[in-house]
C-alpha positions in Angstrom: -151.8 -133.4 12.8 -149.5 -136.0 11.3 -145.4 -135.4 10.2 -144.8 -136.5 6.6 -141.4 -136.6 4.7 -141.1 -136.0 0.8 -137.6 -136.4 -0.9 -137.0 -133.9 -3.8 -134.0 -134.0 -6.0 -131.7 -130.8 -6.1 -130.2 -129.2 -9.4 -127.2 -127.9 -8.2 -124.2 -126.2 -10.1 -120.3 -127.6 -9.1 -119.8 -125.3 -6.8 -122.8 -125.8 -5.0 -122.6 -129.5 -5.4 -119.0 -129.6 -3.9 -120.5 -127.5 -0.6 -123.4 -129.7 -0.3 -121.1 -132.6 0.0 -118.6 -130.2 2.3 -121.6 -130.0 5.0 -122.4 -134.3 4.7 -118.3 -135.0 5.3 -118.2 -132.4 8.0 -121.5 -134.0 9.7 -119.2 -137.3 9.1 -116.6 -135.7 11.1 -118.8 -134.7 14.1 -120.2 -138.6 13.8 -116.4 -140.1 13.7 -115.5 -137.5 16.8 -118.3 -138.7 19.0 -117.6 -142.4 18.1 -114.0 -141.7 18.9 -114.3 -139.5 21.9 -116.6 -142.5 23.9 -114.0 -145.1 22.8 -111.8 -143.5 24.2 -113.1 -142.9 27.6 -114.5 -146.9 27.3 -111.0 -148.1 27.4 -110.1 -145.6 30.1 -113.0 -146.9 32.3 -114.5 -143.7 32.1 -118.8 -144.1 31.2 -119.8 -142.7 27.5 -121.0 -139.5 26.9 -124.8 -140.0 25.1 -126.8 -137.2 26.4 -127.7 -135.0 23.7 -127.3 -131.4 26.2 -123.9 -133.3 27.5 -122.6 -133.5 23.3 -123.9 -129.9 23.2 -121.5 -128.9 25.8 -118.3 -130.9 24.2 -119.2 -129.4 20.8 -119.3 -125.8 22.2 -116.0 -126.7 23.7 -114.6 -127.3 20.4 -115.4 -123.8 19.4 -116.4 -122.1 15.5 -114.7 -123.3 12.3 -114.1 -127.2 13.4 -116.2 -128.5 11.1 -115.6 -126.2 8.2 -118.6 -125.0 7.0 -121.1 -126.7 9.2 -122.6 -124.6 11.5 -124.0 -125.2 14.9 -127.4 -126.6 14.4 -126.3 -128.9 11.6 -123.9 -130.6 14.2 -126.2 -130.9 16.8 -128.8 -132.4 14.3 -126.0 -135.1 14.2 -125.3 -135.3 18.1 -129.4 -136.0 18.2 -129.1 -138.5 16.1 -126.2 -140.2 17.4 -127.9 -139.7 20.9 -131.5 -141.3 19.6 -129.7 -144.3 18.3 -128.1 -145.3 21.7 -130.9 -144.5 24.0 -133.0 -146.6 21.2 -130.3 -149.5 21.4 -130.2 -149.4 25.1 -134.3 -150.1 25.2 -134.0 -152.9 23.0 -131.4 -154.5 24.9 -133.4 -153.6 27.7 -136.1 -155.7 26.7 -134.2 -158.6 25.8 -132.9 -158.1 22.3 -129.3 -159.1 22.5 -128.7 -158.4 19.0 -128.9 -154.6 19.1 -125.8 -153.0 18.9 -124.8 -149.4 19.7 -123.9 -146.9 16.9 -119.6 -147.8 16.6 -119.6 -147.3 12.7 -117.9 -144.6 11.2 -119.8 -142.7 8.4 -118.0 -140.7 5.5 -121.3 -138.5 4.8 -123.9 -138.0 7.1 -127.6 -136.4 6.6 -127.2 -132.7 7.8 -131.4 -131.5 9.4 -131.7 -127.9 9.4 -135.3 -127.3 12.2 -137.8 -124.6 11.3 -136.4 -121.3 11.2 -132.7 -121.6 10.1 -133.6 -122.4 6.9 -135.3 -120.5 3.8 -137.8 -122.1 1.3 -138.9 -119.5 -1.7 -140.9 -121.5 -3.6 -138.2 -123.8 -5.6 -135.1 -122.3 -3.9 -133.7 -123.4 -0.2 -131.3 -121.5 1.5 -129.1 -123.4 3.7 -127.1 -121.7 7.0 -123.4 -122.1 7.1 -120.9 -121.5 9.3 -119.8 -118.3 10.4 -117.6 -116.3 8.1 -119.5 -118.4 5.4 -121.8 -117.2 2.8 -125.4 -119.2 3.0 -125.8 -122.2 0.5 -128.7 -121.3 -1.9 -130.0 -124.5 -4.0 -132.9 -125.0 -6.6 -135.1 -127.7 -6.0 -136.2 -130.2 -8.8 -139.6 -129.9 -7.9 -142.1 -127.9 -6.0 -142.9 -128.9 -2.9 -146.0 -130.6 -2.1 -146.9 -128.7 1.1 -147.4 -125.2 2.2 -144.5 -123.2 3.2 -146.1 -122.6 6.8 -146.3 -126.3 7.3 -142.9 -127.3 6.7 -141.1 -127.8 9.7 -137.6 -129.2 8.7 -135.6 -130.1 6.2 -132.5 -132.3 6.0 -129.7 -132.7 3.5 -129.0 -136.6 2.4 -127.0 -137.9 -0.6 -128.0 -141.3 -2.4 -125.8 -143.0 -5.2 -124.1 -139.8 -5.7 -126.9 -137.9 -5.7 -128.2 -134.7 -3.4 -131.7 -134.8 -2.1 -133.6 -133.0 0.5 -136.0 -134.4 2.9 -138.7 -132.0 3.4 -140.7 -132.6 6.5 -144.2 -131.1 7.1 -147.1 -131.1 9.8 -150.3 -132.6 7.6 -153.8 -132.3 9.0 -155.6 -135.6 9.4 -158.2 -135.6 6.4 -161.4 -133.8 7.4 -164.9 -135.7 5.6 -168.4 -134.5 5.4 -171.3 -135.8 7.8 -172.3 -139.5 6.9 -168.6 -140.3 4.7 -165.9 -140.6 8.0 -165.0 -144.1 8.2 -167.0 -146.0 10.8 -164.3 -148.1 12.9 -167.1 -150.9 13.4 -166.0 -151.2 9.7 -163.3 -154.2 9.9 -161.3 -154.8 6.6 -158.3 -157.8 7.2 -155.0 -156.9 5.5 -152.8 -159.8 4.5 -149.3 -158.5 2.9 -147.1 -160.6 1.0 -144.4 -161.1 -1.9 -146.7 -161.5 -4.6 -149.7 -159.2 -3.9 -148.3 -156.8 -1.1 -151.6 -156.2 -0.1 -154.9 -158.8 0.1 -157.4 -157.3 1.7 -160.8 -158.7 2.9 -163.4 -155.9 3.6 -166.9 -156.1 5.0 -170.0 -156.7 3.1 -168.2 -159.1 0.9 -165.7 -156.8 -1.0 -162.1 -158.0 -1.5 -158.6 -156.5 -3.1 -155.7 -158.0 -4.4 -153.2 -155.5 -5.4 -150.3 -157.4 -7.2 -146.8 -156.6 -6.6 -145.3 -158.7 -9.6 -144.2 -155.7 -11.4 -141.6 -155.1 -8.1 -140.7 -158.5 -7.5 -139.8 -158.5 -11.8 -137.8 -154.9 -10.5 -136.0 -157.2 -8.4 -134.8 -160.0 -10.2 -133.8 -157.9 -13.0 -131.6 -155.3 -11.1 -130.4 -159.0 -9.3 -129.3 -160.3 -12.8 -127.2 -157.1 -13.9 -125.7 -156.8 -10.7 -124.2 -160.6 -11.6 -123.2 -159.3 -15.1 -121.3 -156.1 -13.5 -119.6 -158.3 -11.1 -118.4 -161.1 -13.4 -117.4 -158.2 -16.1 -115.3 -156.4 -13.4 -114.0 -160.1 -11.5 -110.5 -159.8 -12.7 -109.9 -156.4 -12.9 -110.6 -156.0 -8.9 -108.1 -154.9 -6.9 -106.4 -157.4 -4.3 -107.2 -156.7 -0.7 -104.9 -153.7 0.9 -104.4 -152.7 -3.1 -105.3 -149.3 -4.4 -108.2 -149.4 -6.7 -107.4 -147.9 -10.2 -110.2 -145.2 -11.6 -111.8 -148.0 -14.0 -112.4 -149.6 -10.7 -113.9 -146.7 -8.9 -116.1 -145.5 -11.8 -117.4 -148.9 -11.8 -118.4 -148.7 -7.9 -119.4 -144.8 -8.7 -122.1 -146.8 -11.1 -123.1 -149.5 -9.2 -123.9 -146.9 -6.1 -126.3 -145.4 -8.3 -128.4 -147.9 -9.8 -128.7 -149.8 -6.4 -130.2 -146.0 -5.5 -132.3 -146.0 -8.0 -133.6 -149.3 -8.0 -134.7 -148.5 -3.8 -136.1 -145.4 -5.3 -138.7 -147.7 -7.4 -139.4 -149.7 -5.1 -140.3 -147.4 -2.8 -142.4 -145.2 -4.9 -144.4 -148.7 -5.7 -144.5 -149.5 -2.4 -146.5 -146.3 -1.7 -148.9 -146.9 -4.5 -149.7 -150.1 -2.8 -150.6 -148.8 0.6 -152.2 -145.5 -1.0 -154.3 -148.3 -3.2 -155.6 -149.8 0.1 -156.1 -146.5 2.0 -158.1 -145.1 -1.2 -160.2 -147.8 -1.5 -160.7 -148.5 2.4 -162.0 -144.8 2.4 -164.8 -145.2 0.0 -165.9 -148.4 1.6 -166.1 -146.4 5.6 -163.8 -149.1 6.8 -162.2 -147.6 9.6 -159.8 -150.2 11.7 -157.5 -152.2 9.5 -156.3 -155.4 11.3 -152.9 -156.2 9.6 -151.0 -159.7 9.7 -147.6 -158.8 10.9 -145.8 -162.0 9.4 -142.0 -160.3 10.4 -141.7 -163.2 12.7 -140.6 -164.9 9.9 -137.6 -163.2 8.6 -135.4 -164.9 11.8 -135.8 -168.3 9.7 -133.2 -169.8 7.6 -135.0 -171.6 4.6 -132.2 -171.0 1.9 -130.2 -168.3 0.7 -133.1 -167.8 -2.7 -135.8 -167.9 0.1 -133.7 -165.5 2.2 -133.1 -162.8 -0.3 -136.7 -163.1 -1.4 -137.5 -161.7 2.4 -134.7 -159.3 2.4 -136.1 -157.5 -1.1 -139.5 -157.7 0.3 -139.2 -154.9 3.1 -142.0 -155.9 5.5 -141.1 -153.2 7.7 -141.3 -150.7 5.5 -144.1 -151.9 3.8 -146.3 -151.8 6.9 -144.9 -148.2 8.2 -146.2 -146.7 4.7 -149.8 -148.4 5.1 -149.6 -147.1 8.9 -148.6 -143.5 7.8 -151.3 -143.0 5.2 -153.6 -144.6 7.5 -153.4 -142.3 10.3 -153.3 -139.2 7.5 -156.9 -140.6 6.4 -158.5 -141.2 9.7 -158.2 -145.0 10.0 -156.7 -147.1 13.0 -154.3 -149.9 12.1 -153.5 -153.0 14.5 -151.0 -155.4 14.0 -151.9 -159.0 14.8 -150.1 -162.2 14.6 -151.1 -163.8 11.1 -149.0 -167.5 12.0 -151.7 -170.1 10.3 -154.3 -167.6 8.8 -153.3 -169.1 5.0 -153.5 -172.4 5.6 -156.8 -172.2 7.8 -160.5 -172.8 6.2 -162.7 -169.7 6.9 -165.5 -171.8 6.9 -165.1 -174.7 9.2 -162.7 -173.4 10.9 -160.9 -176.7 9.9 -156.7 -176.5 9.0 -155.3 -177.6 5.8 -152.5 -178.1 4.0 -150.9 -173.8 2.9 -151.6 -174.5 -1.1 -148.4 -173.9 -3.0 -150.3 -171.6 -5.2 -152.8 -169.0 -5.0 -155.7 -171.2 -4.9 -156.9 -172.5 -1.5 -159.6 -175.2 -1.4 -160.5 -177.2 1.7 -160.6 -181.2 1.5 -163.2 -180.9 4.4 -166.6 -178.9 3.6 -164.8 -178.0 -0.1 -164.9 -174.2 0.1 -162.6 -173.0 -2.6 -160.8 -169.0 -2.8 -158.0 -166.9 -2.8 -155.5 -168.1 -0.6 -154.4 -164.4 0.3 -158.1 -163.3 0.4 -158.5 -166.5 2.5 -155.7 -164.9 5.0 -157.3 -161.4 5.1 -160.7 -162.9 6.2 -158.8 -165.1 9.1 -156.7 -162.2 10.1 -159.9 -159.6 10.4 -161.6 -162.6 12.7 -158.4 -161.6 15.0 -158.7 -158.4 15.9 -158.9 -157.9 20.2 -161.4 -156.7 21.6 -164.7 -157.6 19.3 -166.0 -160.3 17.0 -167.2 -160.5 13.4 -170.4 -161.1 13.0 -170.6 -160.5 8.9 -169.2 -162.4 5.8 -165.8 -161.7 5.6 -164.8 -163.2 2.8 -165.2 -161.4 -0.3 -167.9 -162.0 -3.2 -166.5 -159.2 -5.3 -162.9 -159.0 -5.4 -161.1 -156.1 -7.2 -157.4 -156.4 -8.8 -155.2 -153.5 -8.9 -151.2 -153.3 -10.0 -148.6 -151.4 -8.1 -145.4 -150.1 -9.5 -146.5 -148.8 -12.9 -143.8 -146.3 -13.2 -141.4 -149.6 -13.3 -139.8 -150.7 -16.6 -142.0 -153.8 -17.9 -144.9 -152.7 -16.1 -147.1 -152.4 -19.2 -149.4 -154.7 -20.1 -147.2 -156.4 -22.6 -144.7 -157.6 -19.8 -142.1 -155.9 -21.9 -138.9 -154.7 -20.1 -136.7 -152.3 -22.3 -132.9 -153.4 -20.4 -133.9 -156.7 -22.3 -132.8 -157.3 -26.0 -135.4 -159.1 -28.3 -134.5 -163.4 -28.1 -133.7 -163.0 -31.6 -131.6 -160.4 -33.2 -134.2 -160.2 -36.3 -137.2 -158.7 -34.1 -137.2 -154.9 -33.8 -137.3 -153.7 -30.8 -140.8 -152.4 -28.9 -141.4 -148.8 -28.1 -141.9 -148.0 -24.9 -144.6 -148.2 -23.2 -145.4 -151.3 -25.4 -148.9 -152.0 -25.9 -150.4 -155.1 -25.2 -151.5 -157.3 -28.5 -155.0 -157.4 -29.6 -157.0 -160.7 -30.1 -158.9 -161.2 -32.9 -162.0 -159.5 -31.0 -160.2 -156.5 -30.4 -159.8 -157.0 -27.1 -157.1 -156.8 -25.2 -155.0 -160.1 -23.4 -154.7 -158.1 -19.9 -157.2 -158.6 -17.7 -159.4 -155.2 -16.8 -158.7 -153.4 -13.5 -161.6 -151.1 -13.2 -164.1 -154.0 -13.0 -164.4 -156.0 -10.4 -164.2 -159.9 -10.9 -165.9 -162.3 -9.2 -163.7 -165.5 -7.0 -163.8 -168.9 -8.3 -166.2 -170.0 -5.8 -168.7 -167.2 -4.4 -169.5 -169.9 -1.2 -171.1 -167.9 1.7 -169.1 -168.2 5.1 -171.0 -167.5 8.1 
């Protein structure tokens, strides 16, 4: 059994929308009143009160009604996470990390978790607890949820960009397959994740993917670009420092809260796709260990602030937990290895080169020509512990997928509709726009349901 989290919107009515946001700045309160309380005894010489059983005993202290209409288990779903964090700081420090700091900032709203059997879920409606002398908090959820009722085993209240959500947690068996179809973990497949294509990955008996991630890194510099326009629109009507902010200047922060939510929403969702891509297509290919590059050993460098925010929007971290997650769902063990010169190292003699500034690698040694990402896959399977790979790793037949087709200028005409025509004559393009047609009838995108062959199909031993 695995834990997996889905975040549904919630249609809510004033009222209701005004108590949801109640319970977040009360579990704000209970998060300022821990940070406050161990202040206090630090200056007084007295040690900090982490524990999560010793924060149960000061919040019973406190007594009903503190926290208006949070009730007991919402605030001790706070004092758990306030307790996690430091006892997680305290191990990284442990080990050496001296830049891990222990939770000091204050929060206005806080995510409220409600555990399995304080809560109600009938079908699309979710009964919340409240405090006592309250009435219980009933919301409608903007979508079913995509477990069974008897699996879910928590859900917790968050607000994003000025919008309420719930994070539904459920236990998920680990994918069951018929006799002869489980994946086979003498199966290696090397995963090479990037900017570009997110995932490259080099799987045995000389298959390949590339899935591209140009659609999100287009997501990117576009929500970049009208961030700049908001900014310089708004430059002199922001308020000095220590200056009250007028409600122009508030609705325009109210805005740009929300589309920096939603634009973490699309990336995420595409982010997903990618690592459901690889997972689907490791499954019908057996492959079961996937040795990942972990290349996060690069975001300490300083090579520019473009290079820098580049890494930043890229989200390694994340990247690699949702390929871990849906791995483990499906059955299929993931190691992370160290992927420092795999790109710029021949898979055929072994030999290094010069890292190609684009996606083509070719050695000036014994002339073997490929995908430079594919190239990294096949180098990073050849590093998993504990065995050796005997077969061809580098693909012969190499398959192209996109993620982030729910993303504005996804479509095949590379159309985005935020962006006017170049010339005020041209009518603007429905969306989805449709790609144009050659004089053939075919289309100018390349196919994704066929696989293409690589430049250069040279056999590796």
């Amino acid at each position: 059994m695995v834990m997996r989290t889905a975040r549904i919107g919630l249609r809510v009515s004033a009222g209701q929308r005004r108590r949801c946001f109640a319970l977040l700045a009360s579990a704000g309160d209970v998060w300022a009143c821990v940070l406050d309380m161990n202040r206090w005894r630090r200056q007084r010489g007295l040690p900090a009160i982490v524990s999560y059983q010793e924060l149960c005993r000061e919040l019973s202290a406190a007594g009903p009604g503190t926290f208006g209409e949070l009730d007991t288990t919402g605030a001790r779903s706070v004092l758990r996470r306030y307790s996690d964090a430091w006892f997680a700081t305290a191990k990284r420090r442990k080990d050496g990390e001296e830049t891990a700091r222990y939770p000091r900032r204050k929060r206005r709203l806080m995510p409220v978790r409600y555990y399995h059997g304080t809560f109600t879920l009938d079908e699309m409606r979710l009964r919340l607890p409240a405090g006592r002398g309250c009435a219980p908090l009933w919301v409608r959820l903007g979508r079913p949820v995509p477990y069974p009722a008897g699996q879910v085993r928590s859900v917790t209240l968050v607000a994003e960009g000025g919008r309420l959500f719930v994070d539904v947690t459920a236990e998920v068996p680990i994918t069951t397959y018929s006799p002869g179809q489980e994946p086979d973990p003498g199966r290696v497949a090397g995963v090479d994740p990037g900017v570009i294509h997110p995932f490259a990955v080099a799987g045995p008996d000389g298959e390949g993917l590339v899935v591209s991630g140009r659609a999100i890194r287009a997501e990117a510099h576009l929500h970049l670009r009208d961030a700049k326009h908001r900014r310089r629109a708004m430059a002199r009507r922001t308020p000095k420092p220590g200056q009250a902010g007028s409600r122009r200047w508030r609705k325009l922060r109210a805005r740009q809260r929300k589309v920096e939510a939603r634009h973490r929403r699309r990336v995420r969702q595409a982010q997903h796709e990618a690592a459901k891509t690889v997972i689907d297509w490791a499954v019908a290919r057996r492959i079961g260990t996937l040795v990942v590059g972990d290349p996060r050993g690069v975001l300490a460098l300083k090579a520019g602030r473009r290079h820098n925010r580049r890494v930043r929007d890229w989200r390694i971290g994340y990247l690699i937990r949702c390929l871990k997650d849906k791995a483990e769902q499906a059955g299929i063990g993931l190691m992370l290895v160290d992927e420092r010169g795999t790109s710029s190292t021949c898979p055929a003699c072994r030999q290094r080169v010069s890292k190609p500034k684009d996606r083509n690698f070719a050695c000036t040694r014994c002339g073997f020509k490929g995908h430079r990402d594919l190239v990294g896959g096949a180098n990073i399977a050849r590093r998993r512990p504990g065995g050796t790979i005997t077969t061809n790793m580098f693909p012969v037949v190499i398959t192209h997928r996109r993620a982030g087709r729910h993303l504005p200028g996804a479509g095949r005409s590379r159309r985005d509709p935020r962006r006017s025509p170049h010339h005020g004559t041209a009518h603007r393009v429905p969306w989805p726009a449709v790609a144009r047609p050659t004089t053939r009838g075919e289309s100018l995108a390349p196919s994704e349901d066929q696989p293409t062959p690589p430049p250069n199909e040279a056999n590796v031993d």
